[in-house]
N, C-alpha and C positions, 0 to 999 in steps of 0.2 A: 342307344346313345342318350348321355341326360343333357336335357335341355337347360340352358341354364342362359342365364343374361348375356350379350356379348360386353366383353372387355373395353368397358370407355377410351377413347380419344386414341386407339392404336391406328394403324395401319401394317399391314402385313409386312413382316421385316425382307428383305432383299437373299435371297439364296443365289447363289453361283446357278445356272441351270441343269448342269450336272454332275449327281453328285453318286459317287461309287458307293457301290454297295458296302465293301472293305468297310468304310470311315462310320463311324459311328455319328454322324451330322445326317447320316440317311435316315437314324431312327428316329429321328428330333420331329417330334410328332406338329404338323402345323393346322388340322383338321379340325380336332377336339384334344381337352384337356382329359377325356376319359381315361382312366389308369393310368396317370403321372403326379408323380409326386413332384416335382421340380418346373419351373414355368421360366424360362429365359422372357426379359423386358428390355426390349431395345429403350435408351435415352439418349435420343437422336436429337441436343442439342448444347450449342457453346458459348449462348449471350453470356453464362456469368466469367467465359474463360476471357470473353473479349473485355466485361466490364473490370476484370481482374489485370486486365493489360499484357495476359498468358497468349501463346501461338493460337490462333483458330485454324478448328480443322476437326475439334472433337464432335461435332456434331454429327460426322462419318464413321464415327467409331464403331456402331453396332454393325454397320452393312462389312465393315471389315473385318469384325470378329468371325463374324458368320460366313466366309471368304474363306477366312483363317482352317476356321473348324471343319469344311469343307475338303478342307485336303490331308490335315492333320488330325490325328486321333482312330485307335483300331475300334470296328465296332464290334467285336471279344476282346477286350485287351486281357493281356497276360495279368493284369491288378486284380481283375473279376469283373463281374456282370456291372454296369452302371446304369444308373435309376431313370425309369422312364423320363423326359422332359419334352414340356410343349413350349412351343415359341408362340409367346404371347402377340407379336409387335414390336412394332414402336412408337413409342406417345409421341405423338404430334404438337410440336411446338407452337407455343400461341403468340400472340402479340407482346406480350409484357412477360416478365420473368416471375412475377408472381401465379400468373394463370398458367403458364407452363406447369410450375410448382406444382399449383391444383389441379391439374392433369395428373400428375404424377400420382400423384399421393390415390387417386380415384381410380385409377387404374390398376394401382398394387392392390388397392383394398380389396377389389374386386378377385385378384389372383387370390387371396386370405381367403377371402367367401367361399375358395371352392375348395382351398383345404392345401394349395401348394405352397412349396416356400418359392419363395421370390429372389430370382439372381437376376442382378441388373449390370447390363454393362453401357458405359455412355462414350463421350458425354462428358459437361464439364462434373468435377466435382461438386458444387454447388447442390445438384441431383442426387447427391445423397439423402439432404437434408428432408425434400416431399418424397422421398422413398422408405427412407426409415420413420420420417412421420407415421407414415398410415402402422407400421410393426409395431409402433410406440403406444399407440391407442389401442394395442390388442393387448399389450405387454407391458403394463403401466410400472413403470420402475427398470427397466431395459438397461444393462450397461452396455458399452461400446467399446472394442478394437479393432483399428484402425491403423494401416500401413502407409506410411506417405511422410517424406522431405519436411513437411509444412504442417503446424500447428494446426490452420483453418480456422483460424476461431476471430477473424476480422469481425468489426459490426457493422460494415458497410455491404451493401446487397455486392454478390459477386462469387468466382467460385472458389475463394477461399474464407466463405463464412457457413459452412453449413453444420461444425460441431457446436460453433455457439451457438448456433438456432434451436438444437436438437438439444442442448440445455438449457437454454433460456425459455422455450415455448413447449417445450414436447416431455419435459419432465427427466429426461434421460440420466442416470443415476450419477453413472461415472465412464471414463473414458480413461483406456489406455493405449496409449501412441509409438509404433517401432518403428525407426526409419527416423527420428527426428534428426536434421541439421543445423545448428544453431547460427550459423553465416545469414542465413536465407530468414530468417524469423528476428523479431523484434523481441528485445526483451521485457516490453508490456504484453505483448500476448505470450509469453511465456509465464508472464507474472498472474494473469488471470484467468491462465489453464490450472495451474497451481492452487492455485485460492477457488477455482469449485471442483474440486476432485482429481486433477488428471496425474496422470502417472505413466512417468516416459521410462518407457522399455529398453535394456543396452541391444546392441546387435548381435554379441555371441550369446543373449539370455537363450537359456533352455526355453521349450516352447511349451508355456502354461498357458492356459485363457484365464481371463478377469472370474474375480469370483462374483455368483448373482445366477438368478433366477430365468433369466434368460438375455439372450445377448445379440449383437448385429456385431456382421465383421466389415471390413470396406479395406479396400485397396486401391489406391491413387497408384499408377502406375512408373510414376518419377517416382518414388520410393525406390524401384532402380535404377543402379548404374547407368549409364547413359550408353556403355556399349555394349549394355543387354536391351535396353529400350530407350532409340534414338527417336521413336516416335510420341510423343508426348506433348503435353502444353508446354512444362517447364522441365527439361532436360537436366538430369541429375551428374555432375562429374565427379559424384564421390559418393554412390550411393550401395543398395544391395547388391549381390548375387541372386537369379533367379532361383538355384540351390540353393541360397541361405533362405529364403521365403516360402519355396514349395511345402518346407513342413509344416509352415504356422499353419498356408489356408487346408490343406490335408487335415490338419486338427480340426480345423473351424467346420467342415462336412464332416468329421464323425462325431461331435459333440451336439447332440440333440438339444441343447440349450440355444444356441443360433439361427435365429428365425430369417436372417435375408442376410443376403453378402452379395456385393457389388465392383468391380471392375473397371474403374473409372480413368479418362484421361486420354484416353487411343486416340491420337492425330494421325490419322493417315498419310495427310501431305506431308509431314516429315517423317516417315517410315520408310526408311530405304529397304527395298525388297522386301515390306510385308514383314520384317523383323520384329517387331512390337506386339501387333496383329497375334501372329504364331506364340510369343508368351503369354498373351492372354488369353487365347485358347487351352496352350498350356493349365496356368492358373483355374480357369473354370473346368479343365477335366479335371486337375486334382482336387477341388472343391467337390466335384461327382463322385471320383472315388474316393473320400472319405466318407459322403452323403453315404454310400452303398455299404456302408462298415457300420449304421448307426444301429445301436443294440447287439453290436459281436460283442464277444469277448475281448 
């Protein structure tokens, strides 16, 4: 086994106690990161959903995912073999919304150090922003796509400002957005998504990624429909289909240009029957089985 540094400011994420062999969450390595390519990061927090004036509740998000994945998913699935992954934790939330932040960002870096890509699920969105920091410093010139209702590019702390952060401090090139709703968005943050780059995506577009050198994907979970996922901060009544989106993040795992992709927004407390929960699960298998196709034909 290699010895290597433990992973800052986690705590062991929360598993069901038992978990069937069938379900591919039995092989979600939680020992060592030795022979995995993939490293799940619980972001087990919701000050910015709250400073946002969004439902709280995401701060339950990752113990639900892993809940989720515990019951759903074959461990052969008929798609093909899927990629070793260790479950990192989940960063522990600190006092102020900035040292959270720096949790964050020191945590994933440390996933980098050892050579995994980092899937994080939370959590407000805000949690993007010190998530894809630490990828941004690896990957100087990064562009972004990004699924989600909402702009996020507010300049007030909270968790709809973390793409303007991730342009304004972190260098990140350009950003492009599916799921936009314009009801729910101001037309100044529209105006200065516009004027530094961004480029909003239609709902039936064919599924291309951004062009660039390397890329982060993120998915805000109100990017769907509301009666595909009732559990969320901000509840969507005219959003995706989970069909319409399984094929972006399936691209985004087999396109080796994509360093971290995230899962963001899981409210438990309003997740009737774990509804929500089970799409995200969803979503991060098919982020796996695309991960398992990188360098096929």
């Amino acid at each position: 086994m290699t010895h290597l540094a433990p992973i800052p400011h986690v705590r062991p994420g929360a598993w069901p106690e038992a978990l069937g062999a069938g379900r591919f969450a039995a092989a979600i390595r939680r020992d060592t990161s030795d022979g995995c390519q993939v490293a799940l990061l619980g972001l087990a927090d919701d000050a910015g959903v709250r400073l946002n004036g969004g439902r709280p509740g995401a701060a339950h998000g990752p113990t639900a995912l892993r809940a989720a994945l515990a019951r759903y998913g074959a461990a052969d699935p008929a798609s093909g073999p899927l990629p070793c992954v260790f479950d990192a934790g989940d960063v522990v939330a600190a006092g102020s919304l900035d040292e959270t932040h720096a949790r964050v960002t020191e945590a994933t870096r440390a996933l980098l150090d050892r050579g995994l890509l980092p899937v994080a699920v939370g959590g407000g969105h805000d949690l993007t922003f010190p998530f894809v920091r630490a990828v941004a410093a690896r990957w100087p010139g990064i562009a972004g796509l990004y699924f989600d209702a909402h702009l996020d590019v507010r300049d007030a702390p909270g968790s709809g400002m973390p793409f303007r952060r991730l342009i304004d401090d972190c260098g990140v090139r350009s950003l492009d957005l599916l799921g936009f709703r314009p009801l729910v968005n101001t037309a100044a943050h529209l105006a200065w998504f516009a004027e530094h780059g961004g480029t909003l995506r239609g709902d039936d577009e064919a599924v291309r990624l951004p062009e660039g050198p390397a890329l982060f994907a993120s998915v805000d979970l109100d990017v769907l429909d509301a009666a595909h996922a009732p559990g969320v901060s901000a509840p969507n009544p005219a959003g995706l289909t989970v069909r319409a989106l399984e094929p972006w993040v399936r691209r985004c795992g087999e396109d080796a240009r994509v360093r971290c992709f995230d899962v963001m927004e899981l409210c438990p407390p309003h997740d009737e029957g774990g509804r929500t929960a089970r799409v995200a699960a969803h979503l991060v298998l098919a982020f796996l089985a695309g991960y398992a196709r990188r360098g096929a034909p």
